[in-house]
C-alpha positions in Angstrom: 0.0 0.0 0.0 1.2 3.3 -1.2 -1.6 5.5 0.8 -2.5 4.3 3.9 -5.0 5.5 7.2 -4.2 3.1 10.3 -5.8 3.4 13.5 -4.0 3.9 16.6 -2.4 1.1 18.4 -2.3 -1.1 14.9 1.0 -2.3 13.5 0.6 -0.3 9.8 1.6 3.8 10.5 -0.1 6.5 8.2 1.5 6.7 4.9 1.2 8.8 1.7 1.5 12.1 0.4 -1.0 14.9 1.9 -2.8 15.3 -1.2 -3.5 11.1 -1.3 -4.6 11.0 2.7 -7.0 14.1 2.6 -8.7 12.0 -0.5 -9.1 8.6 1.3 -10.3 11.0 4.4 -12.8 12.7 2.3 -14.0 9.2 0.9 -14.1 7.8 4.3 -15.8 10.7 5.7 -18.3 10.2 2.9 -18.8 6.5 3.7 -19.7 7.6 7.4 -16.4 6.9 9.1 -15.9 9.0 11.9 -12.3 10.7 11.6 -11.5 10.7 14.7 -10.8 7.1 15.9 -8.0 7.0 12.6 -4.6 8.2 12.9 -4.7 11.3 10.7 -2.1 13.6 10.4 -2.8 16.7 12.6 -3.8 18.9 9.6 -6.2 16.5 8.2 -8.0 16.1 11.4 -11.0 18.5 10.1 -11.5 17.0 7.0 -14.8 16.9 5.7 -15.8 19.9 8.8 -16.4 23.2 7.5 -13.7 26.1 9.0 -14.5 27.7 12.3 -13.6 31.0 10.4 -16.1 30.2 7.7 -19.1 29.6 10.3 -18.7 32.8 12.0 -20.4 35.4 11.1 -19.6 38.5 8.8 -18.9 41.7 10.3 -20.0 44.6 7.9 -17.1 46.7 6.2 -17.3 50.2 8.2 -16.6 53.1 6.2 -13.7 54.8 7.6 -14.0 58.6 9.3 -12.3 61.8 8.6 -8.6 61.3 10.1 -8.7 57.8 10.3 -5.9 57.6 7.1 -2.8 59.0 8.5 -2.6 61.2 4.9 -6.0 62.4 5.1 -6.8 65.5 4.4 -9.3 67.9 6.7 -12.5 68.5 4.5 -12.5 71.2 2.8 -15.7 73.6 2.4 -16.7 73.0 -0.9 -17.5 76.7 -2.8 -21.6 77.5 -3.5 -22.1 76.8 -7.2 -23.5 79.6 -9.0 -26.8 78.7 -10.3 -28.0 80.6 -12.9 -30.6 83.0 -12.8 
């Protein structure tokens, strides 16, 4: 076996690239094996789980104020236009 996923405790280690081992872990996941009783590389663990970062919520872009940009310039008072008569 090139590409491997043992359990812990068995006499075969993990083996294969990472690409190859987060494929069999998708497939497993896919046939309803539960990740964590195989011995997965640490950065495979979460295979299959969507990204805490991804769950959590949006926060809205804020516009940014007057003087928050260190090169900001003060606002200027913008001259009346001349409307004609």
């Amino acid at each position: 076996f090139s590409v491997l996923i043992s359990r812990p405790g068995s006499q075969a280690a993990t083996r294969g690239n990472s690409k190859q081992l987060e494929s069999l872990a998708r497939a497993m996941k896919q046939g309803g094996f539960d990740l964590g009783e195989w011995a997965l590389p640490p950065e495979l663990k979460n295979v299959g789980r969507p990204d805490a970062d991804a769950m959590a919520p949006k926060k809205p872009a804020s516009k940014p104020e007057a003087g928050d940009e260190p090169n900001a310039e003060p606002d200027k008072e913008t001259p009346p236009q001349a409307r004609p008569d």
